[in-house]
Each structure stands twice: as C-alpha cells, then as structure tokens.
C-alpha positions in Angstrom: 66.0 -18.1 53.9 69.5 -16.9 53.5 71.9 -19.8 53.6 75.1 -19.1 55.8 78.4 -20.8 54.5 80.7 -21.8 57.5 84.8 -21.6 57.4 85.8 -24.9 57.5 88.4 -25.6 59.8 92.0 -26.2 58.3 92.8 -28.6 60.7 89.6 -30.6 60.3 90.2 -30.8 56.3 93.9 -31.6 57.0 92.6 -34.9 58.7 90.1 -36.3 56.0 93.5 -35.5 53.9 95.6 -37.8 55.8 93.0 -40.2 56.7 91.9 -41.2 53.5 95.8 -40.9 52.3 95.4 -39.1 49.2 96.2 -36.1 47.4 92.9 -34.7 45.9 89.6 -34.3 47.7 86.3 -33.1 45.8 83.2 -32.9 47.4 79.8 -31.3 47.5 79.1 -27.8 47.6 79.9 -25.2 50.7 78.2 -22.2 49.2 81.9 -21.7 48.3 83.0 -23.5 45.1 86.6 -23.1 44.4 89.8 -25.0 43.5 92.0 -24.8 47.0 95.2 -25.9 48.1 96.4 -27.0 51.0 99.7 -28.0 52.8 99.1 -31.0 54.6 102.5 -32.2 56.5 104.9 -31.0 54.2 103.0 -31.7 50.5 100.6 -29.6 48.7 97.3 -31.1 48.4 93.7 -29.8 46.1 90.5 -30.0 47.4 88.0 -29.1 44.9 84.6 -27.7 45.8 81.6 -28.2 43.4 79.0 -25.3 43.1 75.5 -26.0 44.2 72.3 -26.6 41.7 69.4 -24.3 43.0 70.3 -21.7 40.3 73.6 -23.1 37.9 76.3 -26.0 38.6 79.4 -27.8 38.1 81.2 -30.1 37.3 84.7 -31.6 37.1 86.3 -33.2 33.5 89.3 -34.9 34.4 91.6 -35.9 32.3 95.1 -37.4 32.6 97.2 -33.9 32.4 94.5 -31.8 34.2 91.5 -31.2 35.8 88.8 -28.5 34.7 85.7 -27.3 36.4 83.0 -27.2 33.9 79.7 -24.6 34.6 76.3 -25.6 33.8 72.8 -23.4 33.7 
C-alpha cells in the first residue's frame, strides 16, 4: 500500500508554534523529513522532521552551537 504524505497546513503548524511558545518543534515522520523554517509572527522558527524506520532513519544530535540530523540503516 502506497502511503500518501499530506501538506500540512502553514497556519495549523503556525499554532502548535505559538501555543507551546517555543522556537523549535521536532516531531515524527511525514513521509517528508526535512529541516524547515517558518515565520511565525514576525520570528523565524525550525521545525525539524525525522525520517521514518520501515527502511532507514534518523535522528537529531544536538548540541549547544547546532543541531545535526544523523542517518541510520
């Protein structure tokens, strides 16, 4: 079965932004792993997209001066 990834909405992601009042989000996989950026009322903000793990994955190393997305298999 051929899995369909879905746009996600820019005003939808805007609002997780401002309501849990922080700068970076990383979450799960959307088929779409990625580093993106948005601008969220005025400041730029990251949202960081893992890759999923039928096939390889990801993950993030963080350290104080960056942050580095790290693939696996």
């Amino acid at each position: 079965m051929a899995v369909r990834a879905l746009p996600l909405n820019a005003a939808a992601v805007a609002a997780r932004f401002r309501h849990a009042g922080c700068d970076l989000m990383i979450h799960g996989h959307t088929h779409r792993p990625a580093r993106h950026q948005h601008l969220v009322d005025g400041t730029m903000r990251e949202r960081w997209v893992l890759a999923d793990w039928h096939d390889s994955g990801s993950y993030l190393r963080v350290t104080a001066n960056a942050i580095a997305e790290i693939r696996i298999g």
